[in-house]
C-alpha positions as a printed Julia matrix, in Angstrom:
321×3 Matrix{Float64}:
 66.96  223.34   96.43
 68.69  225.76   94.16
 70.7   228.26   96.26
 72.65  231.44   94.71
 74.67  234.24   96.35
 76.05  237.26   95.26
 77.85  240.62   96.35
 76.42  243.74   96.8
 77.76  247.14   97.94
 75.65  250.11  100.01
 77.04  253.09   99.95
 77.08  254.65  103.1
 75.41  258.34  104.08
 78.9   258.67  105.75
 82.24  257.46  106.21
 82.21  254.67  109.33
 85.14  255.66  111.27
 86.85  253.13  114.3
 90.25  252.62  115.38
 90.74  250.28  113.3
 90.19  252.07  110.0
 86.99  253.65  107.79
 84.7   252.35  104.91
 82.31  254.45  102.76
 80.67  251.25  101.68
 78.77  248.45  103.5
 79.79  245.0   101.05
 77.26  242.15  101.87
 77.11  238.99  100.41
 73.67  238.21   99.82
 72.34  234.64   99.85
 68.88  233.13   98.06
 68.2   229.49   98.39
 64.67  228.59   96.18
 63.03  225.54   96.72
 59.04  224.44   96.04
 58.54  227.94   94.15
 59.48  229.61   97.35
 62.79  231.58   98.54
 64.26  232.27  102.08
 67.08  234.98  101.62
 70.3   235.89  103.74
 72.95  238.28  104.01
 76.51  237.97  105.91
 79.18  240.78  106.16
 82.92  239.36  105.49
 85.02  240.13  108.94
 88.0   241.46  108.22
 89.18  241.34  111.21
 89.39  237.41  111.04
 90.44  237.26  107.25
 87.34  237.14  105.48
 86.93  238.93  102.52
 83.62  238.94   99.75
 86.14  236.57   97.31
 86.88  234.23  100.08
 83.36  234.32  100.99
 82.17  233.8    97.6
 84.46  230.54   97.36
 82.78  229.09  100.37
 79.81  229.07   99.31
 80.27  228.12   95.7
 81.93  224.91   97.83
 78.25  223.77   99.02
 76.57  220.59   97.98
 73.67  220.9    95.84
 71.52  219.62   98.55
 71.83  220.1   102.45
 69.87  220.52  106.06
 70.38  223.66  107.98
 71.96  221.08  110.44
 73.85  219.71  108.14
 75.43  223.17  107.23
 77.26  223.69  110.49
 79.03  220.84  109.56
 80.03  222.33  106.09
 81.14  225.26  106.42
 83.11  227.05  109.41
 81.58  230.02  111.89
 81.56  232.81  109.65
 79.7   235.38  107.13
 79.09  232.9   104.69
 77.43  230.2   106.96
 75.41  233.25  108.65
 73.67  234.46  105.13
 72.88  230.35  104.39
 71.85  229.48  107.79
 69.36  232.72  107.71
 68.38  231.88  104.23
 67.5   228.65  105.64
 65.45  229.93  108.25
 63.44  232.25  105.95
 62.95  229.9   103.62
 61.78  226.83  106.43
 59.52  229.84  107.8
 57.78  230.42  104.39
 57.18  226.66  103.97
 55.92  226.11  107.05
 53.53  229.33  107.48
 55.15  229.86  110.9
 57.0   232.57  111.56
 61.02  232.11  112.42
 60.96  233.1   116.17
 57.69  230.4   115.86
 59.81  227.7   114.82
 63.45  228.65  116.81
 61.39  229.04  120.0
 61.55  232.6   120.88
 60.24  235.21  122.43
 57.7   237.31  120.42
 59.35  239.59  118.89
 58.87  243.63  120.36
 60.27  246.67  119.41
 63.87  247.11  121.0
 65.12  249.91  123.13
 68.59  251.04  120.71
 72.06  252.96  121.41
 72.76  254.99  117.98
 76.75  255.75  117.01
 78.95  258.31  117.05
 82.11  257.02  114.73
 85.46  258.39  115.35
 85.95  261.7   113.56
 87.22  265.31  114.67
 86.52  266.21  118.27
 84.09  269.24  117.12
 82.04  266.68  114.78
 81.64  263.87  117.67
 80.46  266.31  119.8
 77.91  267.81  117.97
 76.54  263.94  116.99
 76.1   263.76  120.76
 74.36  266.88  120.21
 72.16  265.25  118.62
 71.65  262.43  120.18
 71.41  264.17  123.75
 67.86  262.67  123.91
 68.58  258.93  122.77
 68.2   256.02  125.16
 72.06  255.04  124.57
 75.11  256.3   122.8
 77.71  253.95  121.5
 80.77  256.07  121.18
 83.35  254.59  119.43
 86.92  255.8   120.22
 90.43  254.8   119.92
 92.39  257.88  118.67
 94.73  260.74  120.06
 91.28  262.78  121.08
 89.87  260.11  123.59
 90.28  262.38  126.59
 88.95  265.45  125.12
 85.98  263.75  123.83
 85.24  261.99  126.95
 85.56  265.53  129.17
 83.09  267.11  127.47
 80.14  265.0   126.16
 78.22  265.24  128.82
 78.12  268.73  128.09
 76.29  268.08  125.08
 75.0   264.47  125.91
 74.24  264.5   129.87
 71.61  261.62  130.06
 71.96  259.08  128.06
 73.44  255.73  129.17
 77.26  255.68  127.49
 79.09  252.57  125.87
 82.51  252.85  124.79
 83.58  250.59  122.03
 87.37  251.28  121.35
 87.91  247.97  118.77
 91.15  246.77  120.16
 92.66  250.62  120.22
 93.87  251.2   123.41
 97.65  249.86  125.21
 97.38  248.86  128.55
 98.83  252.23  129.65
 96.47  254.08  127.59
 93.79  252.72  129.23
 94.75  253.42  132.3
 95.52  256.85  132.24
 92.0   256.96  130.58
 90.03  255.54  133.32
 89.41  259.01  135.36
 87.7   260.34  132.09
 85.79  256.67  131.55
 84.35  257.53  135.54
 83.81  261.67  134.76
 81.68  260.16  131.68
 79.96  258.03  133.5
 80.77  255.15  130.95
 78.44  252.13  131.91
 79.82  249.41  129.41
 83.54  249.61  127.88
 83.91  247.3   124.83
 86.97  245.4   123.88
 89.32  248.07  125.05
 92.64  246.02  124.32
 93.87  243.98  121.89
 92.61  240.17  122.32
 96.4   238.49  123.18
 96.78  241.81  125.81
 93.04  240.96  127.22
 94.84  239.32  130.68
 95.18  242.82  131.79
 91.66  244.16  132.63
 92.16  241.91  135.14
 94.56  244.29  137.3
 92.92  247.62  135.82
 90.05  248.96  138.17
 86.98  250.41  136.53
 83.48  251.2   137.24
 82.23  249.9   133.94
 81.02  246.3   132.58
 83.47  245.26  130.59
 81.91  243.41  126.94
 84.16  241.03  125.08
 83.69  241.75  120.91
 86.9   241.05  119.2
 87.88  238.32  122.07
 85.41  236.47  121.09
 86.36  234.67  118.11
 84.49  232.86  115.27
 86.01  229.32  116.37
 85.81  229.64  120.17
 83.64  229.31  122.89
 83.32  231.33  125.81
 84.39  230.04  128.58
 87.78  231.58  128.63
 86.28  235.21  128.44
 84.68  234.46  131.61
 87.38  235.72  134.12
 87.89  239.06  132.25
 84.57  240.46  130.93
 81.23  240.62  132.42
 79.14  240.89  128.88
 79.63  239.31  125.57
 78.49  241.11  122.26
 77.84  238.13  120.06
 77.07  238.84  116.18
 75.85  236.55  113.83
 78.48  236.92  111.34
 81.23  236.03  113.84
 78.4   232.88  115.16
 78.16  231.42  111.64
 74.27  231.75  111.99
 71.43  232.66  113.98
 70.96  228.56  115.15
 74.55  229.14  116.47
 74.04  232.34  118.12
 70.99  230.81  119.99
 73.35  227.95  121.74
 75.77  231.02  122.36
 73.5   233.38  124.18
 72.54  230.1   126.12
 76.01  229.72  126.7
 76.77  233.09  128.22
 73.83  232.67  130.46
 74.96  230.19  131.74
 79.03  231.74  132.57
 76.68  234.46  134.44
 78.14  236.91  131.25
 75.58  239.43  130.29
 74.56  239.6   126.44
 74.67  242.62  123.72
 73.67  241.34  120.32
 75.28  243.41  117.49
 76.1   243.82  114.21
 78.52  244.61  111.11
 77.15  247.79  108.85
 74.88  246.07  106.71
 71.6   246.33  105.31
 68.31  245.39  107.38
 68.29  241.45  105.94
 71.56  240.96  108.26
 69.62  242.99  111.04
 66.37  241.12  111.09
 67.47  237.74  112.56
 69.62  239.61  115.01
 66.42  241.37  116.04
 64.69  237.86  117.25
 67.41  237.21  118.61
 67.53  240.54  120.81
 64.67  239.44  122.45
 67.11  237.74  124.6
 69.93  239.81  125.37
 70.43  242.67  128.06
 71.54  245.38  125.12
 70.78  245.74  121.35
 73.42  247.52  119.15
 71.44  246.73  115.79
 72.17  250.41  114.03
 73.96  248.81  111.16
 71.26  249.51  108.19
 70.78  253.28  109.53
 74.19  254.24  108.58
 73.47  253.53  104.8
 72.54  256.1   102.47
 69.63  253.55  101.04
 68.52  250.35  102.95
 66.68  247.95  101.45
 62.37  248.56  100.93
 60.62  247.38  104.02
 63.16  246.86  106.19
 64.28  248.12  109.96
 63.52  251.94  111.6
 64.7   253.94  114.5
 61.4   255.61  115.93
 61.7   257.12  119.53
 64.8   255.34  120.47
 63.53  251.92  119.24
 63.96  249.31  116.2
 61.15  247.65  114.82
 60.95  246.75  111.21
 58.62  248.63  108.91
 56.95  245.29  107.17
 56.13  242.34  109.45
 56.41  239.92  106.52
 60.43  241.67  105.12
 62.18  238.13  106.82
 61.32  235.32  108.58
């Protein structure tokens, strides 16, 4: 088994914009592992948000043995971007030996096309509305806010968006008090899922704020912890492979959340459609898909993933797994 990894960048069509920050640039880490003349690939996205970074990512997996099992693996390296892109690799590369497909051999569904919410990143008030614009016919819009313009934005889209089912994904950006004095526009918007509205050590609070919303755990669900504590605060988790460490560690986590009654969104990191394909078997399972990652490039990679009518399917049956 000879596996090698390296970085790549993707530029983006345009700048990603959350509370958080912006990138123009999607940077992947992109894993091959060869063995018997054959080679299963994988990708992982470094979270920043727990410390990763492509360097520290890199010096994981120039750590590995020469030779290991994909069970092995979740012993050798922690949850994380790197043990996502080898534990997909693995996957790819078991399905190409085998002649079974992955969702064959993990024991899922058939894979169908997936109904998707598209993004609107945080930008001037005048651009996010004209996004909805264009988006007033899409099955669901993620909006992503956490900036000064939160109100404004959430007063008028449905002026330019009025059907689509809304989710809110603020990244951590609000206060407490912020929130609250948000939550008559959340109910004039007719917001059906909130995401990760506080920060995760200020995540106690939802608990006393009222709010006709589901409430979806991202950030508060970290890397190295289960989910039973996000139990009494959120009703839905949004669980992405790069935070799992791996699509065999995602499938014990959407078990998991079934069975703390928590409804599941599977999402993503910007990346290119390699990251997106083994979160697309893995949709199959969840209540909401938020896969939009590779459309936000300015090139994806040949025969990967495509938006048609509101859902994702991948252009080539045979680009992973």
């Amino acid at each position: 088994m000879k596996l090698r990894f390296e970085v790549r960048e993707f530029p983006l069509a345009n700048p990603f914009v959350i509370s958080r920050g912006s990138k123009t640039h999607a940077s992947v880490v992109e894993v091959s592992i060869e063995q018997s003349g054959l080679i299963g690939l994988g990708e992982g996205v470094p979270y920043s948000r727990y410390g990763e970074t492509s360097d520290s990512v890199s010096k994981q997996l120039a750590s590995l043995p020469e030779e290991f099992t994909r069970q092995q693996l979740q012993e050798l390296l922690p949850p994380g971007a790197a043990r996502n892109a080898v534990d997909c690799a693995l996957w790819d590369l078991e399905a190409k030996l085998s002649g079974l497909s992955v969702w064959e051999l993990a024991e899922l569904p058939k894979p169908m096309p997936l109904d998707m919410g598209e993004t609107i990143s945080l930008g001037p008030v005048h651009q996010m509305l004209a996004r909805a614009k264009e988006l007033e016919n899409a099955k669901l819009i993620k909006l992503k806010l956490g900036s000064p313009n939160d109100e404004e934005v959430l007063l008028r889209i449905r002026e330019f968006a009025p059907a689509p089912r809304l989710l809110v994904d603020v990244n951590e950006g609000w206060s407490k008090e912020q929130f609250e004095q948000l939550v008559p526009a959340l109910e004039a918007a007719r917001v059906e899922i909130l995401e990760q509205p506080l920060r995760d050590q200020d995540s106690q609070h939802l608990r006393d704020i009222k709010l006709n919303a589901v409430l979806c755990a991202d950030e508060s669900l970290h890397p190295s912890q289960g989910l039973e504590h996000l139990a009494d605060r959120y009703q839905m988790v949004n669980i992405k492979l790069d935070k799992s460490g791996g699509l065999t560690t995602a499938i014990e986590q959407v078990k998991q959340a079934r069975e703390l009654g928590l409804g599941v969104m599977i999402g993503c990191m910007v990346s290119s459609s390699l990251s997106i394909a083994p979160g697309y078997l893995l949709g199959q399972l969840a209540d909401l898909v938020d896969l939009d990652g590779f459309s936000l490039l300015a090139h994806d990679r040949p025969g990967g993933f495509e938006i048609y009518s509101g859902q994702l399917r991948p252009t080539d049956e045979s680009f992973w797994g």
